[in-house]
N, C-alpha and C positions, 0 to 999 in steps of 0.2 A: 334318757336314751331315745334314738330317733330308730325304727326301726325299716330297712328298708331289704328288697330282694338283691343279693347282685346284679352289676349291670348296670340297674337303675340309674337315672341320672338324679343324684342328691344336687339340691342347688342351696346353697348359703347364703348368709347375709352377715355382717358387719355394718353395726352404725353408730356412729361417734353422737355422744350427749354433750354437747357442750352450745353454748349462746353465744358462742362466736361464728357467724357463716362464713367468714373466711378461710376455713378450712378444710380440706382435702384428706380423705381417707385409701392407701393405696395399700393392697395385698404384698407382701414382701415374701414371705416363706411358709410354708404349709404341707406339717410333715405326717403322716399317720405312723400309727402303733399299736399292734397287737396288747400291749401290756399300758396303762397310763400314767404311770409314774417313769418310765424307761424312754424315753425319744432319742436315746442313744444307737442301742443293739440292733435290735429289728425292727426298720422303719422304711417307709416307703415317701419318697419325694414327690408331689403335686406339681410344688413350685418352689423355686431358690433363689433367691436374691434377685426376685422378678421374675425368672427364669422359666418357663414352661417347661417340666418335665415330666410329665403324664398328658396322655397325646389326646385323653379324654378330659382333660381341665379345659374349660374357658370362662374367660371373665366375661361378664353382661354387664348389659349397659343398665345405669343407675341416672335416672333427673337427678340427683341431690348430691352433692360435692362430697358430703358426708357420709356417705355411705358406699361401701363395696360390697358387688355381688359377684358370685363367680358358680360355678357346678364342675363337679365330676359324677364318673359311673362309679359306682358302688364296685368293692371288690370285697376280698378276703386273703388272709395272711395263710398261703397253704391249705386253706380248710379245715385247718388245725385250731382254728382260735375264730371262737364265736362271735367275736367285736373287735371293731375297730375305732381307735381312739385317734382324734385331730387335735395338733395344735400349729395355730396358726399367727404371725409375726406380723402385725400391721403396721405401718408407720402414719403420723398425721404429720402433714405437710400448712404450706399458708399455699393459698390458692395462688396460682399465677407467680409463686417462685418459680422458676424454672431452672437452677441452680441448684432446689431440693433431692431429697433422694426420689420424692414422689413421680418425678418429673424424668427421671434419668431412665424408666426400662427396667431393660434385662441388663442385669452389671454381672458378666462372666468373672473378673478378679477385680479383685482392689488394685489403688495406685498402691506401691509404695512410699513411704518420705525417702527420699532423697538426701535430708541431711544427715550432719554428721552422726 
């Protein structure tokens, strides 16, 4: 456990191990929960499918392709629930796809297929 006060700005980190450095690490969705086995029922959204949706998340800048860094303020679930649990959805990308999901943003809906 990390323990911090409300408010607080908690800052993270994400770093991909692998010996290939043509790769790219981008934050995709990062949801908290009272409970950590539940990310279903009561959850609060950071970010969604790129998406900034807590107006205290922002990503920071990272030197190394492989690695994502971002912070939010610390909160709590009603006051009612002493911890909060994160999980968060990264994607690894090849560097300089731009075609990638890494590459694409905030994606508000998917396409549909169109075929039959």
């Amino acid at each position: 456990p990390y323990y911090v006060d409300l408010n607080q700005n908690l800052f993270l980190q994400a770093s991909l191990h692998n010996s290939d450095p043509n790769l790219v690490v981008f934050v995709d969705t990062c949801v908290a929960s009272p409970d950590p086995s539940n990310f279903r029922t009561l959850t609060y959204e950071l970010i969604r499918s790129g998406c900034v949706k807590d107006p205290t998340y922002s990503p920071h800048y990272s030197p190394y392709r492989d690695v994502a860094r971002f912070a939010f303020n610390a909160f709590s679930f009603f006051n009612r629930y002493p911890s909060v649990y994160l999980q968060c959805e990264l994607v690894v990308c090849r560097h300089n796809d731009y075609s990638s999901r890494c590459y694409q943003g905030c994606v508000s809906r998917f396409k549909r297929n169109t075929g039959s």
